[in-house]
N, C-alpha and C positions, 0 to 999 in steps of 0.2 A: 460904294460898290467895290472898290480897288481892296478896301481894309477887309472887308466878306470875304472875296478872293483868297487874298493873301491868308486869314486866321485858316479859313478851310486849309488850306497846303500845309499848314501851321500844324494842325490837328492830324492832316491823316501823315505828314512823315515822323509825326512824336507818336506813334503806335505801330510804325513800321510797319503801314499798306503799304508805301508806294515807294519799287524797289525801280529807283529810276534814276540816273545821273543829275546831279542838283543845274540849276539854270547858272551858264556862267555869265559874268557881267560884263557887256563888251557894250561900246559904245557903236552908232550907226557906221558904216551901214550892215551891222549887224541882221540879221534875222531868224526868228524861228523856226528850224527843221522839223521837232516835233511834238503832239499836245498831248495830253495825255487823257484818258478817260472824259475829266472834269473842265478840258478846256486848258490848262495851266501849262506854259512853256514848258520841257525838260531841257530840248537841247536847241542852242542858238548856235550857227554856226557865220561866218562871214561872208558875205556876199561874193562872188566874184564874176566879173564880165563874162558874157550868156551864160548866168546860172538860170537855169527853169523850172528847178527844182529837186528834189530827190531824184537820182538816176533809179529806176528800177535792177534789183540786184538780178545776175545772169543765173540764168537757167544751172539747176544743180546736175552738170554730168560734167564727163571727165573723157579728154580725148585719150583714143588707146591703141596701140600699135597697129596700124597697117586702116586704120582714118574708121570714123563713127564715135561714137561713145558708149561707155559704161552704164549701164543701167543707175540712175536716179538714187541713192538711199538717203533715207532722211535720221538726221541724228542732232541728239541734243550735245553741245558742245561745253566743259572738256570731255565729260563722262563718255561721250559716244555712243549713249544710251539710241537703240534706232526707234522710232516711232514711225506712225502713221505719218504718208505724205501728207493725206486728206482729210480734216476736220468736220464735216458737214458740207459747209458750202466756201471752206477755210482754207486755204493752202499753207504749208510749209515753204519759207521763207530760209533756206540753207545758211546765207548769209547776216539775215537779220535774226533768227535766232528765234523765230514766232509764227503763229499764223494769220495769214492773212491773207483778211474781206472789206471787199467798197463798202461801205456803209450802208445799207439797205433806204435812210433819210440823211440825205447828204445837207449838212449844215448849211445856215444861211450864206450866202456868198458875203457878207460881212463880219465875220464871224473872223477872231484872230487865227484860229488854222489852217485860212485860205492865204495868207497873207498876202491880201491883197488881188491876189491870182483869180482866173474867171476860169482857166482850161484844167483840165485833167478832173482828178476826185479824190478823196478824203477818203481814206482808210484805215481798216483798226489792226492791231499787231497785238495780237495777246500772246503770249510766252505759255510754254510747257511747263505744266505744274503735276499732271497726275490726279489734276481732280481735287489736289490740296490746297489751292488758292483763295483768299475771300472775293465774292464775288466782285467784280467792280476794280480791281486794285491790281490786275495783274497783266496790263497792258500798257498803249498808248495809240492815237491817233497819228495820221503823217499825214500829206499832200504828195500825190506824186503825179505826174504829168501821164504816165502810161502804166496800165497794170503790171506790178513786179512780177517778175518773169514767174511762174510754176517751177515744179519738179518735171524733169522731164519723163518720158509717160515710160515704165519700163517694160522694155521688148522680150518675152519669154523665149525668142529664137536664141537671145544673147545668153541668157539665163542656162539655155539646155546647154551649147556649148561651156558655160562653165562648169555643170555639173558634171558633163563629159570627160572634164581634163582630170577629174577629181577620182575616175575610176582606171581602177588598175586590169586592161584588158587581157586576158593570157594567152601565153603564146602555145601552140601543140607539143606536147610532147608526142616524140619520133617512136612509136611501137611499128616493127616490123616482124616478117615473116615468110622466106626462110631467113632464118640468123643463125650465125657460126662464126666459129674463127678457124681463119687458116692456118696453118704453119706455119707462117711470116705472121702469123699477130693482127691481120686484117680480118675486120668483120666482113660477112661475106653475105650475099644473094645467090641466084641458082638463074641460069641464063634458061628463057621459055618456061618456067616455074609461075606458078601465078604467084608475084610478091607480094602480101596484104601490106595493109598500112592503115596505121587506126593514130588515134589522141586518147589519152584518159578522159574518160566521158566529163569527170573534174570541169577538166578546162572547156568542155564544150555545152555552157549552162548560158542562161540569159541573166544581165547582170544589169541595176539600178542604181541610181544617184537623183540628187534633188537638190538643186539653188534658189533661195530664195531673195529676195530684195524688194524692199519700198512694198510692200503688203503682198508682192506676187510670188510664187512660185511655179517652178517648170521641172518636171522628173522626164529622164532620158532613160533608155530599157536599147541596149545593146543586146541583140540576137544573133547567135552562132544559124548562119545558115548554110554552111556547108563544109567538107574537110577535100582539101586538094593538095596534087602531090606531083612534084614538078620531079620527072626522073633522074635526069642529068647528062642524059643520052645526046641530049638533042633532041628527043622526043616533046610532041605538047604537054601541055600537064594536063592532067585527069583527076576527073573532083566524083566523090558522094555525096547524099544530102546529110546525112551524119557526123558522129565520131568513129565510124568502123566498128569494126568485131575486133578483137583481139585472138588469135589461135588458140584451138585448145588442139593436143593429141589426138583428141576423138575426131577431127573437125578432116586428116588425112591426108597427106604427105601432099599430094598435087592439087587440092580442091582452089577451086574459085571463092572468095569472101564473099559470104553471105551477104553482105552490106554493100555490094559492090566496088569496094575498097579496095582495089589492085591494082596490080600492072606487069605486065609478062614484058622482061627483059630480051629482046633478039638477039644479041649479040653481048659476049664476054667483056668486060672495061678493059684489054690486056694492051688496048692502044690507047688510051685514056689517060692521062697526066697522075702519074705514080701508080697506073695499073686500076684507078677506085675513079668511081662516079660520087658525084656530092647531091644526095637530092635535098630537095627543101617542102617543108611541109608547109601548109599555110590553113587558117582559119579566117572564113571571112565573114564578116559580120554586119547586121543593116542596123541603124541606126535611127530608135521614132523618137518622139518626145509629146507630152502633154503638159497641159497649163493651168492655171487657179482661173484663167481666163476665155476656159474654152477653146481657144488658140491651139493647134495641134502641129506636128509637121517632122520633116525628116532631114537627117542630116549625111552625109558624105559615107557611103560604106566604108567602113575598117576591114583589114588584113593582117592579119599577128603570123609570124610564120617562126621557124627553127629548122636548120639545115642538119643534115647527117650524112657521113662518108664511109661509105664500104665498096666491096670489089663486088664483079658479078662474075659468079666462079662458073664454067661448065662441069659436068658432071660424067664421069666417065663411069660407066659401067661394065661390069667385071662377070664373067659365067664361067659359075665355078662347077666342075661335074663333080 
């Protein structure tokens, strides 16, 4: 039986099935880690006090600043080619380089790939091939005392946050209304004027991104919902649910913004730190996300803003007969 053995091993590595490290020859107390298909040692490694067997490799994630982990991806190694985590009923194995399943008929308990062992179970490790492998020839058997860890399951909450980082949110530009320059070179406002104040509708759009990892993906949809306009006065700020109107001439010298996009200055900046107020605009935004999983959900609203400095000039009026 030994010589059967032996010729079979004989035959399938002189036709180059079986891509598996040759059995090294170490005397007791040597033992076999792992069999391959047919039964047949590949790899014998050295015993050493409380070995119990193959450790199960750790779970494929990766710690990441401020504590959790990275979402799971499964890749074949050097290429980096990413694959499915999950094979049928198979896991990807990060560290061993295959997937792997218990045996569905777990071998007789005297059988050389228990060696000798009564606990844990017998599993198979097939390698990534593409579909290009002959059947039978592109794996191996192991013993391991507890099932090798999985991929860890990837979280599309983590996903949408990446896709998030990935988009460029814009900030308002500052359209006002009244605008001038004074004599001294300062743009200027008009005190009790209703001052408009708009963004190029541009930057006030809803905007998408998408991460995918280990078969899931998660798209995040950042939405403008409103334009706000902090005066500089000291006053609150004051928001539309829009981008504003922009002026037109037709629109008339003292009118309120159609869009509710205003704010009527009370008093001139002529005490005000170099004579000018600094207002700041802002866009603020709500934040959802969806998933390959159903899984839905929201994240932290955003605020993009751009400041601008002008005076706020009173207005003298002159009667000329």
């Amino acid at each position: 039986m030994r010589r059967v053995v032996l010729a079979l091993a004989g035959a399938l590595l002189g036709v180059g099935a079986l891509l598996v490290s040759s059995p090294t020859a170490v005397a007791d107390p040597a033992t076999c880690q792992q069999y391959d298909s047919h039964g047949i040692c590949v790899v014998e490694v050295d015993r050493v006090e409380g070995d119990v067997g193959m450790a199960p490799p750790p779970g494929a994630t990766t710690p990441v600043a401020g504590g959790g982990t990275s979402p799971a991806v499964c890749s074949v190694s050097p290429s980096g080619t990413v694959i499915p985590c999950q094979d049928g009923q198979s896991w990807w194995s990060q560290d061993m380089q295959c997937y792997v399943q218990a045996l569905a008929q777990q071998p007789p308990k005297d059988s050389p790939v228990w060696g000798g062992r009564t606990g844990g179970a017998i599993y198979s490790c097939l390698f990534y091939t593409g579909g290009g492998a002959f059947p039978g020839t592109n794996g191996f058997t192991f013993w391991s005392a507890t099932p090798p860890a999985a991929p860890a399951a990837v979280d599309p909450a983590v996903l949408a946050q990446q896709a998030l980082s990935t988009l460029t949110v814009p900030s308002p530009t500052t359209g006002r209304y009244p605008a001038g320059i004074l004599q001294e070179g300062q743009p200027f406002t008009v005190v009790n004027a209703y001052t408009w104040f708009w963004t190029d509708p541009g930057s006030f759009r809803a905007l998408t991104a998408r991460a995918d990892a280990g078969g899931v993906w998660a798209q995040v949809t950042v939405t403008p919902t409103a334009l706000s306009f902090t005066p500089g006065d000291g006053a609150a700020t004051v928001s539309c649910p829009g981008p504003g109107a922009a002026w037109q001439p037709g629109d008339g010298v003292w009118a309120a913004s159609p869009a509710g996009c205003d704010y009527r200055y009370p008093h001139s900046s002529i005490r005000q730190p170099d004579g000018q107020v600094t207002a700041m605009y802002g866009i603020q935004w709500s934040v959802t996300w969806t998933s390959s999983t159903g899984a839905t959900g929201t994240l932290p609203n955003l605020t993009t803003t751009s400041n601008e400095t002008f005076a706020v000039a009173e207005v003298q009026s002159v009667v000329i007969r």
